[in-house]
N, C-alpha and C positions, 0 to 999 in steps of 0.2 A: 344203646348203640354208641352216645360217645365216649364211654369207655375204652371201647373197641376201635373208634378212632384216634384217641389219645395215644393208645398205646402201637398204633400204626399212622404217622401224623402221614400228610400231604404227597411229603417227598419219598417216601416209600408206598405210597398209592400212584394206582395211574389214571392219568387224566382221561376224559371221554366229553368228547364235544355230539350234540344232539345238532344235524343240520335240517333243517326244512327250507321251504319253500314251493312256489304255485308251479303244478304243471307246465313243464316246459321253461321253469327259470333257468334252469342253468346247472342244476344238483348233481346231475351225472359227469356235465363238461367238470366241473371241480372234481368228483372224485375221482376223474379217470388224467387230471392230473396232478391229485396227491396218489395217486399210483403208481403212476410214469417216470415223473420226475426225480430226479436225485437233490431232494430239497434236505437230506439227512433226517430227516423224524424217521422212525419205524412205527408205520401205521398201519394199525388195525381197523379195515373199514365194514362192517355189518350192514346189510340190505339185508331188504325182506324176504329178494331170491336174488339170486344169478342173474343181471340182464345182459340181454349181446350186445346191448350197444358197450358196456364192460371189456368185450373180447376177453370172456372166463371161458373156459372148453369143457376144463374139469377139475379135478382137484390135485393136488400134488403134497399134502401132508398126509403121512402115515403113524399110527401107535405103536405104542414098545412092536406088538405082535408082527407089524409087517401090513396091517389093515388100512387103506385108506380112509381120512376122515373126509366125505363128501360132501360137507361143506364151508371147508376151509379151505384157499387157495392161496400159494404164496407167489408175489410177484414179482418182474423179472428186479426191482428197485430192493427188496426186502420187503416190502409193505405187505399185509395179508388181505383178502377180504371173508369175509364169514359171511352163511347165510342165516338171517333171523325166520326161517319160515317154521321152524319148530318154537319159535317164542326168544323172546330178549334175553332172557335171566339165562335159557339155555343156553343163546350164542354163548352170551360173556363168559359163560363156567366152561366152556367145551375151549373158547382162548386163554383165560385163568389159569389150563393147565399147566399151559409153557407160555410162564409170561417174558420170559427172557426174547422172545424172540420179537416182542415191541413193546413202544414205552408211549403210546399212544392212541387210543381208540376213538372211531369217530361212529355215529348212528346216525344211519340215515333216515328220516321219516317220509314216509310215502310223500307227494302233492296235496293230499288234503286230511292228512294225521295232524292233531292236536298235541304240541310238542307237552304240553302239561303233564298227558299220560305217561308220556316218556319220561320225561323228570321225575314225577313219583317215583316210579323203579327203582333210582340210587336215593330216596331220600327213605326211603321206607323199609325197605330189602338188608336186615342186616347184614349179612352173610356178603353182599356186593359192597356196605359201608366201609368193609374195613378191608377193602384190596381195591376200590377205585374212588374218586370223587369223582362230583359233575362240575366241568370249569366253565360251559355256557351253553347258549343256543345261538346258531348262526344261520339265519334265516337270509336266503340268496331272491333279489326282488330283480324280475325282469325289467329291464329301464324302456321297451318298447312298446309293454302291455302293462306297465301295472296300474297307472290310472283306469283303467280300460277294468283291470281288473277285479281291483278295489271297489269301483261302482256298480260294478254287475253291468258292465254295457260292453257292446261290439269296439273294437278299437280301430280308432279313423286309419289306423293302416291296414287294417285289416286281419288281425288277429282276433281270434276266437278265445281266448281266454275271460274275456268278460262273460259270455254267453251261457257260464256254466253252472250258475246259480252257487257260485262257491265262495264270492265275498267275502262273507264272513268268517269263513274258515282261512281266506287269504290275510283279512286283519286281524284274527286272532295269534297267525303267524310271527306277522310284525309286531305284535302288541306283547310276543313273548322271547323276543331277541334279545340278545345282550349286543351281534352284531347284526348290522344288514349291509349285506354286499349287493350293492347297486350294478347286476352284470348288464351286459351285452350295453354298455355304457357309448358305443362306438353307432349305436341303430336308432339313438336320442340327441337330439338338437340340444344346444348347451341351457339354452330355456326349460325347455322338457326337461333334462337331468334337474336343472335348478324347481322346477317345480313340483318333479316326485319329493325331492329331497324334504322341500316345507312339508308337504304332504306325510311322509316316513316320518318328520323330527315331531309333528302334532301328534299322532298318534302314538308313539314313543322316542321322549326326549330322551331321553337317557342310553339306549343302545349307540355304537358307536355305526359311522354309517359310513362305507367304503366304495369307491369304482373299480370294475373291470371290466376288462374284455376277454371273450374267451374263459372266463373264471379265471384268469392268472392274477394274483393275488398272493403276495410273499406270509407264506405260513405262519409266520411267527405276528400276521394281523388280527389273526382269526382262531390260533389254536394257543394256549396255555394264557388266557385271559384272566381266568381266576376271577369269572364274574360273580361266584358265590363266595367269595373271600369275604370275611363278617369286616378288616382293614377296606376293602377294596369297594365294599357298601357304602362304609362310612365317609370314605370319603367323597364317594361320585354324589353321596345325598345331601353332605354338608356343601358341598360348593353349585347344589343345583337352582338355577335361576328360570322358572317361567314367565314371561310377560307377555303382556296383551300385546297387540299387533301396533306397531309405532311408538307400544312406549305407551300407551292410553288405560287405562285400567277402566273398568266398567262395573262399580259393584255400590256396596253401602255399608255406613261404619252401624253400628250400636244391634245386636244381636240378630234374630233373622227376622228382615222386614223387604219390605218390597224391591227388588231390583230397580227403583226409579229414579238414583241419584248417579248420575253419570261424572266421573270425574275425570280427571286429566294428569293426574298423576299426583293431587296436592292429598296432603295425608296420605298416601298410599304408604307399607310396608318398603322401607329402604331397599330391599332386596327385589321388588318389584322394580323397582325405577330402571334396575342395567339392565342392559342391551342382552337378547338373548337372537341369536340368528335363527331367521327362518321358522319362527315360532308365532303361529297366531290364535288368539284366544281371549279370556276376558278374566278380569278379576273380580275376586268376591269375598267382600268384607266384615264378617258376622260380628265383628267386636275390636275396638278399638287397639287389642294386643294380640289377638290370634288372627290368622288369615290365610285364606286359601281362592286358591288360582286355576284356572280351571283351561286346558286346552284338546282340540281335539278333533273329528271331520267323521261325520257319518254316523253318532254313536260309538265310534271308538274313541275315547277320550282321556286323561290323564290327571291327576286334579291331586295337586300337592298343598300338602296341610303342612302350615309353619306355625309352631309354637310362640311364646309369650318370648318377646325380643329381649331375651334377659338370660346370661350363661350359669346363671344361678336357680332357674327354673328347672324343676324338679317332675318327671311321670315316674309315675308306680308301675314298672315290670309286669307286676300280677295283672292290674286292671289293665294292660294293653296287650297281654296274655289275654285276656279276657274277652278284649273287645276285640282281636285278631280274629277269635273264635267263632264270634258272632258275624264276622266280615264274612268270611272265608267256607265259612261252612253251613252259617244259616244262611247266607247271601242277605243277609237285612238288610246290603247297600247295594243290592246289584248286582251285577256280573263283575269280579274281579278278575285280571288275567292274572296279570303280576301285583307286586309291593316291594316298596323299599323303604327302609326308614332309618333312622339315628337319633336318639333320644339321648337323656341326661337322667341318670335317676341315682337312688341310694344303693348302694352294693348290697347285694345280694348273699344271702349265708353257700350258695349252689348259683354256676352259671346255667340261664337258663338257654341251654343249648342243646334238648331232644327236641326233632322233629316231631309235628303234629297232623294229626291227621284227622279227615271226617268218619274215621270208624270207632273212635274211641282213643287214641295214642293218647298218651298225655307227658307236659314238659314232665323236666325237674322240679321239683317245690322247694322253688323259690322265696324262701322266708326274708322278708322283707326286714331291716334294721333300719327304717324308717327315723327312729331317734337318733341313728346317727347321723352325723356331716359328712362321711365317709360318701363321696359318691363316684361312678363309673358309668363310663358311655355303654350304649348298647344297640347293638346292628340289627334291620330286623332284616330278613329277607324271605318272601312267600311265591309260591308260582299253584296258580288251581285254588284247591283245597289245602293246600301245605304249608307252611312255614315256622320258623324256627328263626328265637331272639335268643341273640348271644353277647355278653359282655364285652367289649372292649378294649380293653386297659390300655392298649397301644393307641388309641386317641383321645389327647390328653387335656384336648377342646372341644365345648361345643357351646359356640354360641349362640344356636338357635335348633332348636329341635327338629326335627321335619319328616313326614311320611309321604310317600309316593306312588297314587295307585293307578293301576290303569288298565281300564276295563271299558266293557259297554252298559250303558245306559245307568250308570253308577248313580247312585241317590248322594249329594253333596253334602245339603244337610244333615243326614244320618251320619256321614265318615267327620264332620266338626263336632256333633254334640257327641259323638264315640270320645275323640281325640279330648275334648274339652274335661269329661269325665273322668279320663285319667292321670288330670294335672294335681300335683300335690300342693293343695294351698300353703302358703307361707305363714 
């Protein structure tokens, strides 16, 4: 498949943004004004059907013959919307025809769809690799119910969205965003917004997290992101900082022994000490040169693994090929939603950059030149069961390695002695 990207790069693909979020956030108020509005994208938006809260009647595209296509609508802005109720891969191919006529598609996933499924589609799908990418997930969190939601409980204002036994589907939402738009931002007390926020940034730090009202939100916050950009990895991984709540770390140095030594920041990992907003959690020290950090609320949790403090520190591609496999697909650590990472290793004869899958895919083989000094960064980026590590070259530093996962009920110990496994001794 990446041949077939290579030879069709980015900018001659069209982008498609996946949005979710919980019943009643806000998903329709958005699309129905990147419809309306004259914000200039020409956007393609796919539902699952037709809804009237939409104001869609019928269709108004026709084939060479004069036939209408029933469901594809175009709007009065130029936008289109398609229906997915014959399947995804159909919508895109029945818009694919005449792509001239937008340069932007957005999917929308039901209130309680698992945006992962939907990501597969363009990661796996050749035939869709090489005429769109996927630039993110933009997950819309109500600012009047989400705590409400999040916990599975009735909301003191009176919303029903806790009631629905769907928590978990609602933090798997946010646990696979690249954005989250904090709407109806105008129905929350500036506290409440400040305390979803800690709340959103524990369970994933790394998505960028936005307010509105009404979903009014300038398009260009949320759409051509470039959150699977292998540059755009490496860099949100190399500069990510978790810290424990005030600054405190709570772990232990010398391999895995008892959580009983509480520290206050002395020895801790440099990178632990800055100030991270709005992030509370504990640190965890399995050995005097690697170290992982761990943040999170309810089993939805985050826990980023930092290599040996030294830009000379070297992982083996293959053995983190390896051990992705083992993450991702045998689940040996738990529930992963996502992953991100940035490593340091020796260049590679092939970049390893086919997607992977739990049915058998396998990378490039990647032959390792190990004896040489020759070395290159490398991005990894997984969502489910999938991911795919690619070379580099355009970062030209790394001085400290780091992975980023975030899941439910993740085994901690298993993702350090993985990570630990794949370091090349000196």
């Amino acid at each position: 498949m990446e041949d077939q990207k290579e030879s069709n790069p980015p900018a001659n693909r069209t982008p498609v943004t996946i949005l979710s979020g919980a019943l009643g956030a806000g998903k329709t108020t958005l699309l129905r004004y990147i419809l309306e509005k004259p914000h200039g994208f020409r956007v393609a938006v796919i539902q699952n059907e037709f809804s009237e809260e939409m104001g869609i009647e019928g269709a108004l595209f026709t084939d060479a013959n004069g036939d209408n296509f029933k469901d594809i609508v175009e709007l009065a802005n130029g936008c289109l919307c398609c229906s997915a109720k014959d399947g995804l891969i159909v919508a895109l191919d029945r818009l694919l025809e005449d792509q001239k006529r937008f340069d932007y598609v957005i999917v929308e996933a039901t209130g309680v769809a698992d945006p992962e499924s939907i990501c597969e589609i363009f990661w796996v799908d050749d035939g869709l690799g090489c005429r769109v990418y996927l630039d993110g997930v933009v997950t819309v969190v109500d600012a009047y119910n989400a705590l409400a939601a999040l916990d599975g409980k009735c909301s003191s204002h009176g919303g029903h969205a806790g009631g629905l036994g769907l928590e978990v589907e609602y933090a798997k939402q946010v646990a696979c965003a690249d954005v989250l738009l904090l709407n109806k931002a105008d129905l929350a007390t500036e506290a409440e917004r400040r305390g979803i926020a800690e709340r959103l940034r524990s369970m994933n730090p790394v998505a960028k997290l936005l307010e509105s009202t009404f979903a009014a939100v300038p398009l260009e916050d949320i759409l051509k992101v470039r959150a699977f950009d292998r540059n755009q990895v490496a860099a949100l991984v190399s500069g990510l900082v978790l810290d424990s709540e005030a600054g405190h770390g709570q772990g232990h140095e010398g391999g895995h022994g008892h959580e009983d030594s509480h520290g206050h920041g002395q020895g801790s990992d440099p990178d632990d000490a800055e100030p991270s907003p709005s992030v509370a959690g504990h640190g965890h020290f399995h050995s005097d040169k690697q170290t992982s950090t761990v943040v999170g609320h309810r089993g939805v949790e985050g826990i980023l693994l930092k290599g040996i403090d030294s830009p000379t520190q070297l992982y083996d591609p293959d053995k983190v090929q390896a051990w992705m496999a083992q993450v991702l697909w045998e689940s040996s650590a738990g529930g992963v939603y996502r992953c991100k990472g940035l490593f340091l290793g020796p260049r590679a004869e092939d970049d390893m950059d086919e997607p992977m899958d739990a049915e058998g895919g396998v990378a490039t083989d990647a032959a390792m030149k190990t004896e040489s000094k020759e070395t290159v960064a490398y991005a990894l980026q997984g969502v489910g069961k999938l991911f795919e590590i690619e070379a580099a070259p355009q970062v030209k530093e790394v001085p400290r390695s780091k992975f980023l996962f975030i899941g439910r009920d993740m085994k901690r110990e298993v993702l350090e002695r993985g990570f630990s496994e794949c370091h090349i001794s000196s």
